[in-house]
C-alpha positions, -999 to +999 in steps of 0.1 A: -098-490+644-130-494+670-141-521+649-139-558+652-133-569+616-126-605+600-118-626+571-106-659+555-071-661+555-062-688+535-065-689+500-097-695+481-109-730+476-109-764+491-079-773+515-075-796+548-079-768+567-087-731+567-082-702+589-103-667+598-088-644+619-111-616+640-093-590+655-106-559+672-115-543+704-144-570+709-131-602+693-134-620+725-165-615+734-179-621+698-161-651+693-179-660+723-215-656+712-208-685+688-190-712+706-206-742+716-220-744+755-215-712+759-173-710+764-160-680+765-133-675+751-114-649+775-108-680+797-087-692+771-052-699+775-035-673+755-015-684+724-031-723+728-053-739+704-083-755+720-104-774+704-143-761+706-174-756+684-188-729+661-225-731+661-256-711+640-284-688+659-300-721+667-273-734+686-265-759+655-232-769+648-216-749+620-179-766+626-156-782+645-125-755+650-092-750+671-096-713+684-063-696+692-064-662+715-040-633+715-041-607+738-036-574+719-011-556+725+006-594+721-006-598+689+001-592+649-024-562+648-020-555+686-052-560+692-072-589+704-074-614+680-088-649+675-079-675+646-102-703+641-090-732+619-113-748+601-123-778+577-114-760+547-145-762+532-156-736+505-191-736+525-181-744+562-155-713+562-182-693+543-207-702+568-184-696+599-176-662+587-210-654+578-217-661+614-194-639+625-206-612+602-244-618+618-231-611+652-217-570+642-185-579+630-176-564+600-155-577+570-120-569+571-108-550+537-074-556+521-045-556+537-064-539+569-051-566+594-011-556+587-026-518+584-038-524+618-002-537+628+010-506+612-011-481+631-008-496+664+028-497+662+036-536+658+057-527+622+066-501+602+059-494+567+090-512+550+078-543+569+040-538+556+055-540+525+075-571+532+045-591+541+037-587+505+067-592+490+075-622+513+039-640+502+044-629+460+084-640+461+094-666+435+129-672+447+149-681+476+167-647+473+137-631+465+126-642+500+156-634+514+150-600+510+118-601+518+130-618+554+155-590+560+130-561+554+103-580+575+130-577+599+132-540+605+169-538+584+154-513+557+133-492+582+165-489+607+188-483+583+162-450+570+158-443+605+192-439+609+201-415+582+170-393+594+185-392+633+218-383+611+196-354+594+178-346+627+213-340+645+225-315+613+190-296+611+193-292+655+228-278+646+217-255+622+184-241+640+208-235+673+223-212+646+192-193+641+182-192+673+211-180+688+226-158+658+255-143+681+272-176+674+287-171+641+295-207+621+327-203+615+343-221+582+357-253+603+322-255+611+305-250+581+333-276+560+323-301+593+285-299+582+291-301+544+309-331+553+274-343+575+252-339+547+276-356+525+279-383+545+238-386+547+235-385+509+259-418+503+241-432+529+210-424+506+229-433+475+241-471+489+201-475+494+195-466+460+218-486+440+191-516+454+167-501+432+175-522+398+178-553+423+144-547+442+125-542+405+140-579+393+133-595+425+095-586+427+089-582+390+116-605+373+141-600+346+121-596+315+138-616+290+125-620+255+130-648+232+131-632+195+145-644+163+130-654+126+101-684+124+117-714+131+148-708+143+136-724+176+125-699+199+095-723+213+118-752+217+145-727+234+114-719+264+109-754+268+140-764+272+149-734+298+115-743+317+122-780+317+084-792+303+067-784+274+053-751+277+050-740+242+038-754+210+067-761+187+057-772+146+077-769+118+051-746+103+061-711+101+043-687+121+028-711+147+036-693+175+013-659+172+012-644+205+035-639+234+038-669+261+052-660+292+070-683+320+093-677+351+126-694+352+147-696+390+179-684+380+205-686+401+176-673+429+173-643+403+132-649+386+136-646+351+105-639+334+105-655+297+084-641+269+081-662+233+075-640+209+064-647+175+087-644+146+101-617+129+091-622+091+067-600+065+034-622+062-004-613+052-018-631+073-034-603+097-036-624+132+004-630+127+009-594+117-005-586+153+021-610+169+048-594+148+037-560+161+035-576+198+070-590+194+081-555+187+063-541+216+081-569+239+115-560+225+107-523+237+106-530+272+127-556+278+155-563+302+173-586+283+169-602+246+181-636+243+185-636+199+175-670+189+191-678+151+192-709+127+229-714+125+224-738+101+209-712+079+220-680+063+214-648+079+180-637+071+172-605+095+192-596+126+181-569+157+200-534+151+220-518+172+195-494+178+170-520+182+191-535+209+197-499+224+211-499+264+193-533+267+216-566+279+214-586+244+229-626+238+231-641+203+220-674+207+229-699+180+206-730+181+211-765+160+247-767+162+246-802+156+239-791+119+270-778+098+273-741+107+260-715+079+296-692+072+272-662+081+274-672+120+311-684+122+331-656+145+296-640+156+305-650+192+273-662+195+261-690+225+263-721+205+229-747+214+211-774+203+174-780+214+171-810+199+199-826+220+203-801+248+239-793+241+250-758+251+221-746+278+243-749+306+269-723+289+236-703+281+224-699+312+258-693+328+261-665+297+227-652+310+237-648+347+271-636+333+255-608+317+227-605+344+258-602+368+238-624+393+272-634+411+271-638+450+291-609+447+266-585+431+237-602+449+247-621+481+255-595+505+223-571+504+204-570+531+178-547+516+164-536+483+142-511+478+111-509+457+095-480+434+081-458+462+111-465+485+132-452+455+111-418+451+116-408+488+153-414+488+155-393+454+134-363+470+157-365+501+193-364+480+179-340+461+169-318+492+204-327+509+222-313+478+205-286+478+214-278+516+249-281+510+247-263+483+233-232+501+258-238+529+285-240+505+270-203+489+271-191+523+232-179+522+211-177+553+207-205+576+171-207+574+171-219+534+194-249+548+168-255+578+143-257+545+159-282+530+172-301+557+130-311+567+123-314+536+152-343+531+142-353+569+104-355+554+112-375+524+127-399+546+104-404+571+080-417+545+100-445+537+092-460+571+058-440+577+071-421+599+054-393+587+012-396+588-002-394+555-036-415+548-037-410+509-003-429+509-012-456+536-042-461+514-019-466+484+002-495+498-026-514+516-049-519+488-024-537+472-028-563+500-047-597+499-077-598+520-070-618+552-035-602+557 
């Protein structure tokens, strides 16, 4: 934090124009060293780009850049900060941060500029997060989301259950403190009813979980069926281009191919798998064995059959297990095999395209990606988000439970912080520098 650190913000390679920010406690005055004419860059108006010069130890001209000045605290990182645009040139931006890197100013690591924000009090941890999140989205509602945690929503809405806690635990300690005043059983039914009240709070955030894993990672949907039945020509036809290799030949596809389709603003992460058949051939034995693995962890398993054919090999219900699972019956413009008729199957053709529409509206069916289900959240909640709110219903139970047991106030008080603790990490409210260490790496340099 008493360093001035910077890096290339924009992504690797050749562009119009390129930016590096510097932030830190002497960005101004290092900045400075480097202009052209010796400006200084203090006198700056703050927040307006003005058009100088970045020159070498010679006084040579290195670029031709728009500096921009923020006044820390009235900045991203709170700091002072200073973003040059540049030509964006893979060696005039290399050269211009070089520069900067000559003159003491160290190279920022990943995700240390919003880390910065963090510390300094410009965010909180949800919206760290949701810078992340908002740059890796796929979808419109996937950066919706992000939006609304950038916001604040998620960290106010964990805030506000810990005040909640806060208020119960102050109750409760008042109790030990002053032991003369008994808790009589109105009392003790009114804080059960508290605590209860905290955990559905909890339990609302939660039930984002599924929604936050689909929206960052995708639905993983994989295409399976027998060789030939059309599983190559089912990808392309979903993606709109051809992605795959489709052949007559049996066994051409060998290894997985994965895409991701928008879906209703759901991303929807296709995986072509080879088919399912016995063969010698070893190199198709290892996409056999790599369809299986797909099948394993997938979200959903769109079956692709040959209904134009007789029934050769079919997934088992224990194949399938809890997973979401659509029979898919391509080349309907061919007489139907007897074997498919009253499957309830989605009937397709990929050669002429009949039938994707009442696919993909059988996919968001069973997806249940209706505004409904998806419209109205304002939040949803990733992996680590999900283990703090799990540690803090389980400490809340717990709590009640004692209270309900009538045991001494002080195992309540216990689990109370500990519910109040598990919380507060949600939002960083708590300091721990393994965890902020954990997030931020994740983080693209520059950001």
């Amino acid at each position: 934090m008493e360093s001035t650190i910077a890096a290339i913000a924009t992504a690797p390679g050749m562009g119009a124009v390129g930016l590096i920010r510097i932030s830190g406690p002497d960005a101004f005055p290092l900045v400075s060293q480097c202009l052209a004419a010796s400006r200084d860059c203090r006198q700056f108006t703050e927040r307006q780009a003005i058009l100088t010069k970045i020159t070498d130890c010679s006084g040579d001209t290195i670029d031709e850049v728009l500096a921009t000045c923020f006044h820390g605290p009235r900045s991203f990182t709170g700091e002072d900060t200073v973003e040059l645009a540049c030509h964006g040139g893979v060696l005039v931006m290399r050269r211009v941060l070089q520069r900067l890197l000559d003159l003491g100013v160290f190279p920022a690591g990943a995700g240390e500029f919003s880390q910065r924000a963090f510390l300094n009090g410009k965010i909180d941890l949800t919206q760290a997060e949701a810078v992340m999140d908002l740059i890796s989205a796929q979808t419109d509602l996937a950066m919706r989301a992000a939006h609304e945690q950038l916001q604040g929503k998620l960290g106010d809405r964990s805030e506000l259950i810990r005040q909640e806690m806060l208020a119960i635990a102050a109750h409760v300690e008042a109790y030990i403190d002053f032991p003369e005043e008994d808790i009589d059983t109105d009392t003790g039914a009114a804080l059960a009813e508290r605590i209860q009240s905290c955990s559905q709070s909890i339990g609302q955030l939660l039930k984002t979980a599924e929604q936050g894993r689909i929206l960052r990672e995708g639905v993983r949907t994989v295409i399976f069926g027998a060789p030939n039945a059309g599983k190559s020509s089912l990808l392309n036809k979903l993606l709109g281009y051809e992605r795959a290799i489709v052949s007559d030949v049996e066994g051409t596809t060998r290894d997985t191919v994965e895409e991701v389709l928008n879906l209703e603003g759901i991303p929807v992460r296709l995986i072509d798998t080879a088919g399912m058949r016995e063969t010698e051939d070893i190199i198709e034995q290892q996409g056999v064995a790599r369809t299986r693995s797909q099948i394993e962890t997938a979200d959903l398993i769109l079956e692709v059959v040959d209904g134009s054919q007789a029934c050769s090999y079919r997934l088992t219900e224990k194949e399938v297990d809890a997973r979401h699972h659509i029979l898919v019956i391509n080349k309907n413009d061919l007489d139907l095999h007897r074997d498919w008729q009253g499957s309830g199957g989605v009937m397709i053709s990929c050669s002429n395209g009949d039938g994707l529409d009442d696919l993909v509206a059988k996919i968001a069916e069973v997806l249940s990606m209706g505004t409904a289900e998806w419209g109205g959240h304002a939040v949803a909640i990733n992996a680590r988000h999900q283990s703090c709110l799990k540690r803090a219903e389980s400490s809340l139970m717990a709590a009640k439970s004692t209270l309900e047991s009538g045991q001494g106030a002080e195992f309540i008080s216990v689990d109370l912080r500990e519910a109040m603790e598990a919380i507060g990490e949600i939002a960083g409210r708590i300091d721990t520098e393994e965890l902020l260490g954990e997030i931020f790496s994740s983080f693209c340099i520059g950001k």
